[in-house]
N, C-alpha and C positions, 0 to 999 in steps of 0.2 A: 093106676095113677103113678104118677112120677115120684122118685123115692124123693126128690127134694120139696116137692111141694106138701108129702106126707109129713117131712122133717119141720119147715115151716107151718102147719098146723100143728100138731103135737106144741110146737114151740109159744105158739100162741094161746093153746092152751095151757100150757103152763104159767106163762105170764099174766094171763087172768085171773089163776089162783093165787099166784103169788100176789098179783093187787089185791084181790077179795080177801085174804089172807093177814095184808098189812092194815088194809083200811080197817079192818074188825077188830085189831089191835089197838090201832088207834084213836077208835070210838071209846075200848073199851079203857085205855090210860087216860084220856081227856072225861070220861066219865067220871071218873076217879079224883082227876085235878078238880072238878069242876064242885065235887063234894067238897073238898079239900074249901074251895072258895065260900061255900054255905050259898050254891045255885043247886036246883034238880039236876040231877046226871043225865038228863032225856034231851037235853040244852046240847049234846053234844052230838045228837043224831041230825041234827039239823045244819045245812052247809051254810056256809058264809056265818050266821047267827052263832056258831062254836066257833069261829075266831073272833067275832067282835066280842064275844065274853073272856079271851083270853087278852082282848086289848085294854079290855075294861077292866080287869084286876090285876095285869102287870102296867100297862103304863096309861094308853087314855084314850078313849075310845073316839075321839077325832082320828085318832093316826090310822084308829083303822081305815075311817073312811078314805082319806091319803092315799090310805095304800091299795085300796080299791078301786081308784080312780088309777092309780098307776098301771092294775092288772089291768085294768080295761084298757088303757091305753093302750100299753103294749102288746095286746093283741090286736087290736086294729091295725096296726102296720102290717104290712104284708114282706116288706123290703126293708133287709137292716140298715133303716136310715140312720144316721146319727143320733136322732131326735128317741126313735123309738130303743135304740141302744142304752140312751141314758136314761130314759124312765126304767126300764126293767135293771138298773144299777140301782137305780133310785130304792125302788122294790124290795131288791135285795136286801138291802143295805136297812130300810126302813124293819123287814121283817128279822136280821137278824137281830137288830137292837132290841127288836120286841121279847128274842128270847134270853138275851140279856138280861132286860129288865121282870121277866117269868125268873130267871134262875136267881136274880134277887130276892127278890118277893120270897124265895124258900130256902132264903140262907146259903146258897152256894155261891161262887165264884167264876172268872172268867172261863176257866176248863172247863165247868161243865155245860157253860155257854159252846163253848164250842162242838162238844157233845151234844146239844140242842140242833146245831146247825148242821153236821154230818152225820149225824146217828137219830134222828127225832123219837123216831119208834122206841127207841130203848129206851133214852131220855125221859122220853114223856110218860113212859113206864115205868122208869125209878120214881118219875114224882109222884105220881098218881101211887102208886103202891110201897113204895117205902116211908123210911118215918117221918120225913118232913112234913111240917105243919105250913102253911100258907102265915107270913107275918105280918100281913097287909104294907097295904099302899106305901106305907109311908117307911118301909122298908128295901123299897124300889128305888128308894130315889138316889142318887151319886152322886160320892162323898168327895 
């Protein structure tokens, strides 16, 4: 076989562990948050249903749906039309506020909102396992 096709698998396999990898991480800090909330941690094995619990204890579980309707949208485009450009801004924009208002909810500040948004994995693993307590809703809100 061709060394470059051996190097592009190999490579592909790699990147599969490192998904399988993240995602297990992931489940396993959102498990964690989710205790944190006083939901079953098993709430986070489940896709789509593990963010609409994170919509639902940082800001409001309409916006998930929003933002749901946004992700669908923007994949139905095929061509970066305009249209389909500003929904997936929209998207954006809608999920990073969500961890905004997550990093409220546990006492933090706009930095570690932005460590929400370029680093999730760690992020959602400091919450989930360090000492922050969940301060509810009405800790979310901005002042």
């Amino acid at each position: 076989m061709d060394q470059r096709i051996e190097l592009l698998i190999a490579v592909g396999k790699a990147l599969r562990g490192i998904t399988l990898i993240s995602n297990i991480i992931g489940i396993i800090a959102c498990w964690k948050i989710f205790n944190k909330f006083g939901e079953p941690g098993w709430k986070a094995l489940i896709p789509f249903y593990n963010t609409y619990i994170l919509y639902k204890y940082s800001w409001d579980p309409a916006m998930f749906w929003s933002d749901l309707i946004c992700v669908i949208l923007s994949t139905v485009g095929t061509s970066p039309f305009p249209s389909v450009i500003l929904i997936l801004v929209v998207h954006i924009l809608i999920s990073i506020y969500m961890y905004y208002k997550l990093a409220k909810c546990f006492g933090h500040d706009i930095l570690f909102t932005l460590g929400l948004v370029f680093l999730p994995l760690i992020f959602l693993f400091i919450l989930g396992f360090g000492e922050d307590q969940y301060l509810g809703k009405q800790s979310c809100t901005i002042e």
